[in-house]
C-alpha positions in Angstrom: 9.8 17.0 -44.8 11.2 13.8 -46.8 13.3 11.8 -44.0 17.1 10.7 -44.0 19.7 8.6 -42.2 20.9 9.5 -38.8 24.1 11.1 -40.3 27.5 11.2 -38.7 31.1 12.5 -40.6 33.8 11.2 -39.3 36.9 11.9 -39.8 40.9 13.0 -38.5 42.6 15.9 -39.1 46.2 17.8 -38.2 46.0 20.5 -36.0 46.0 23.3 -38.3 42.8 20.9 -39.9 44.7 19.1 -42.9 42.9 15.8 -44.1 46.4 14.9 -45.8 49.7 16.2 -47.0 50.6 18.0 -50.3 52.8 14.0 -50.9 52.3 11.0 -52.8 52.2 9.5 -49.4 49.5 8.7 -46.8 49.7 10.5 -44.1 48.8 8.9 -40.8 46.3 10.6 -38.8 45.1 8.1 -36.6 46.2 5.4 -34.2 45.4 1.6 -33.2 43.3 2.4 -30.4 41.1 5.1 -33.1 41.2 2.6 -35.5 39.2 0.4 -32.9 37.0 3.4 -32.2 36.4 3.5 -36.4 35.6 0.1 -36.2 32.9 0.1 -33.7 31.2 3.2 -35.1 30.6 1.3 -38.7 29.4 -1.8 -37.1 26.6 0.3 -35.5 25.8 2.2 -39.5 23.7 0.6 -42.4 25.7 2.4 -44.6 29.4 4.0 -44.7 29.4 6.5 -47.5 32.7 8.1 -49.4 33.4 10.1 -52.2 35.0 8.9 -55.3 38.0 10.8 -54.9 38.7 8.5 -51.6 37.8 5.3 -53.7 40.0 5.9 -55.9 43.1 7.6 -53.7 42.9 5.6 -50.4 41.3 2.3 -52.0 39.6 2.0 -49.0 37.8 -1.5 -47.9 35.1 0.2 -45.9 34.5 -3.5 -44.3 33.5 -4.1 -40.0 37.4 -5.7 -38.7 36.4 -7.1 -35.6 35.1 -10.1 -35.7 32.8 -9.7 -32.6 31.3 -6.7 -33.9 30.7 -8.8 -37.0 29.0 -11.8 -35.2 26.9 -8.6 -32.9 25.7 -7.3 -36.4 24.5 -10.9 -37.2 22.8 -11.5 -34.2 20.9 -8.7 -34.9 19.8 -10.1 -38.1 22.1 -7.9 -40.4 24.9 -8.5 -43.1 28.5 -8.7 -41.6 29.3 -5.1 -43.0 27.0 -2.2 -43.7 26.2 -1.2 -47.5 28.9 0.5 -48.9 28.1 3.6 -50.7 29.6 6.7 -53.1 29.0 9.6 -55.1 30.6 10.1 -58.7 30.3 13.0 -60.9 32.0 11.7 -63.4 31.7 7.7 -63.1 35.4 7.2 -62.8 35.8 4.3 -61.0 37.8 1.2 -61.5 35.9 -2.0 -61.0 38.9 -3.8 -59.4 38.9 -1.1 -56.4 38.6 -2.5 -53.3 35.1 -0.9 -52.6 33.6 -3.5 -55.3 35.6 -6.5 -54.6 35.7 -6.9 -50.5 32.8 -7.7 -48.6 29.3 -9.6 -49.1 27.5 -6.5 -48.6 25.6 -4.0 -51.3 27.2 -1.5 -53.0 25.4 1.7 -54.1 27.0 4.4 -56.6 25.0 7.8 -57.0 26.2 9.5 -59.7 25.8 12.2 -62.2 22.8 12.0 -64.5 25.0 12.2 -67.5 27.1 9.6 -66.6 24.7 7.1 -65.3 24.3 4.8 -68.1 28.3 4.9 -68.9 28.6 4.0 -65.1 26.0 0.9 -65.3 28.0 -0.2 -68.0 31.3 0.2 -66.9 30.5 -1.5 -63.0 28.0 -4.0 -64.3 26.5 -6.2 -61.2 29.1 -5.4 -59.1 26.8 -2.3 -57.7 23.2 -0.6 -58.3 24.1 2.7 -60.3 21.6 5.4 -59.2 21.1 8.8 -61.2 21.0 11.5 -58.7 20.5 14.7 -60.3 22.5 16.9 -63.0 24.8 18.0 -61.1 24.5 15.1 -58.0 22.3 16.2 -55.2 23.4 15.5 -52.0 19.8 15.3 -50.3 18.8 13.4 -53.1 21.1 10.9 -52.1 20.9 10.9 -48.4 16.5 10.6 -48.8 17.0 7.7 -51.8 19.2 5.9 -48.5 16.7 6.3 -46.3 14.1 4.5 -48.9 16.7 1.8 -49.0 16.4 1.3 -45.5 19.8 3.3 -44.8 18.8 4.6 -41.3 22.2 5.3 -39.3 24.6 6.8 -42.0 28.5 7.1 -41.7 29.9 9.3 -43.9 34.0 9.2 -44.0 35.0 11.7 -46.2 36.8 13.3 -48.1 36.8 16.6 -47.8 34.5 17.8 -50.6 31.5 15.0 -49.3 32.0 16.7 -45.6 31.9 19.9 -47.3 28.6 18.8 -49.0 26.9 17.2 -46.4 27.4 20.2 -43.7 26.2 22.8 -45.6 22.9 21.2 -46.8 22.8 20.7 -43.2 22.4 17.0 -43.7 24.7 16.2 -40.8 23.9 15.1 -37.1 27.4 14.4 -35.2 30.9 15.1 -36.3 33.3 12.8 -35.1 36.7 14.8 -35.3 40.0 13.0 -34.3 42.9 15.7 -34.0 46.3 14.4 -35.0 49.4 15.8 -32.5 51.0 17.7 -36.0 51.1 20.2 -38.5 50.9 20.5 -41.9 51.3 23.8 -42.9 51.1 23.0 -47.1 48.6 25.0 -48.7 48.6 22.5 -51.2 47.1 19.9 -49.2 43.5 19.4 -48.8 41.4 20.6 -45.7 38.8 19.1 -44.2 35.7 21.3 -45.0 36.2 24.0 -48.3 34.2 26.6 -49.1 30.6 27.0 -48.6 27.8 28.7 -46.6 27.3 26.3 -43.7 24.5 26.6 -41.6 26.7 26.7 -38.5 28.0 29.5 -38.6 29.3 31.4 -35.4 25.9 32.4 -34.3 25.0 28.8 -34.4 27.0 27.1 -32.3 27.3 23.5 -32.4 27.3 21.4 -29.3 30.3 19.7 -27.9 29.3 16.1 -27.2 31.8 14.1 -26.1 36.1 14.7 -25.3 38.4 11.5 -25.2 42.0 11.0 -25.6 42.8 8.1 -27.2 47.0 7.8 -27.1 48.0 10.9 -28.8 45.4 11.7 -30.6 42.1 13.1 -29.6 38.5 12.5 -30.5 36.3 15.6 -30.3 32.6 14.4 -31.0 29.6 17.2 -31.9 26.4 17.3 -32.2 24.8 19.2 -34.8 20.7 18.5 -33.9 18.6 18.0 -31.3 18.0 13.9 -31.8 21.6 13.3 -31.0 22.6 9.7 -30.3 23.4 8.0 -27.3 
């Protein structure tokens, strides 16, 4: 069997399991002392993985904040910030987004066979451009990481990547921080959509670790046997 990254999803969530509300506005599902949590888990990846969506919505910077866990990754002979990584179907990103501009660390696109050579041309040196499949195939992409020397993986949404990842049972923890509020829209976007997962209620996942952090709560679960310390 080809071999992958250690794979953990993390993300937060209301109660009633909303990744956002139906708004123009972010809505705020952790907390200082989560955002520390965050902080520590990417300093452990090689790679923090998103979907274009989240690029392009949240502009996130995907960069290590700490500057201890910066100067522990460098002692251990690594880049200040793990590779930064996301999938595209249809190549539209904007090379100003803060994914390509922060952080001396590589930058790996997976995208749509169609659009691959649109994409090079489009990102230029700013990232490697990597056809992975008509349409994108997620195990594609998780074995191609693995060749790249990718071998803790920290996948942080959004909810169609989760979605993905789960159900070609390509995930090993779930890190789940539960926000003290409801949604209750609908319109807003879950954190896993349709799909048939491989843990189903016969299959139960195991419950790893509990701990409040303020008001929030982090619920961590282990999907596989080679779960991490």
């Amino acid at each position: 069997m080809p071999e992958r990254p250690y794979t953990i999803l993390s993300c937060g969530v209301s109660i009633d399991g909303y990744l956002d509300a139906a708004t123009p506005d972010r809505l705020v599902l952790s907390n200082d002392d989560d955002l520390r949590r965050v902080d520590s888990v990417r300093a452990e990846a090689d790679a923090i993985l998103v979907g274009a969506a989240t690029v392009r919505h949240d502009n996130p910077r995907l960069l290590v904040r700490d500057a201890r866990l910066r100067e522990c990754r460098r002692a251990r002979g690594l880049g200040e910030h793990p590779m930064k990584v996301t999938v595209t179907r249809g190549g539209r990103l904007d090379p100003a987004a803060c994914f390509f501009t922060t952080g001396d660390c590589e930058k790996v696109v997976y995208c749509d066979g169609v659009v691959a050579t649109e994409t090079r041309s489009r990102l230029g040196a700013l990232a490697t451009v990597v056809d992975a499949g008509d349409p994108v195939d997620m195990r594609c992409v998780a074995e191609d990481l693995w060749r790249r020397g990718v071998r803790r993986l920290m996948v942080e949404g959004g909810g169609q990547i989760h979605t993905q990842f789960l159900t070609a049972g390509l995930a090993d923890e779930l890190h789940l921080v539960v926000a003290p509020f409801f949604v209750g829209d609908p319109r807003a976007h879950r954190f896993v959509g349709a799909g048939a997962f491989p843990w189903h209620p016969g299959h139960r996942a195991r419950l790893a670790e509990t701990r409040q952090m303020g008001d929030v709560v982090l619920l961590r679960y282990a999907f596989t046997g080679a779960e991490a310390s």
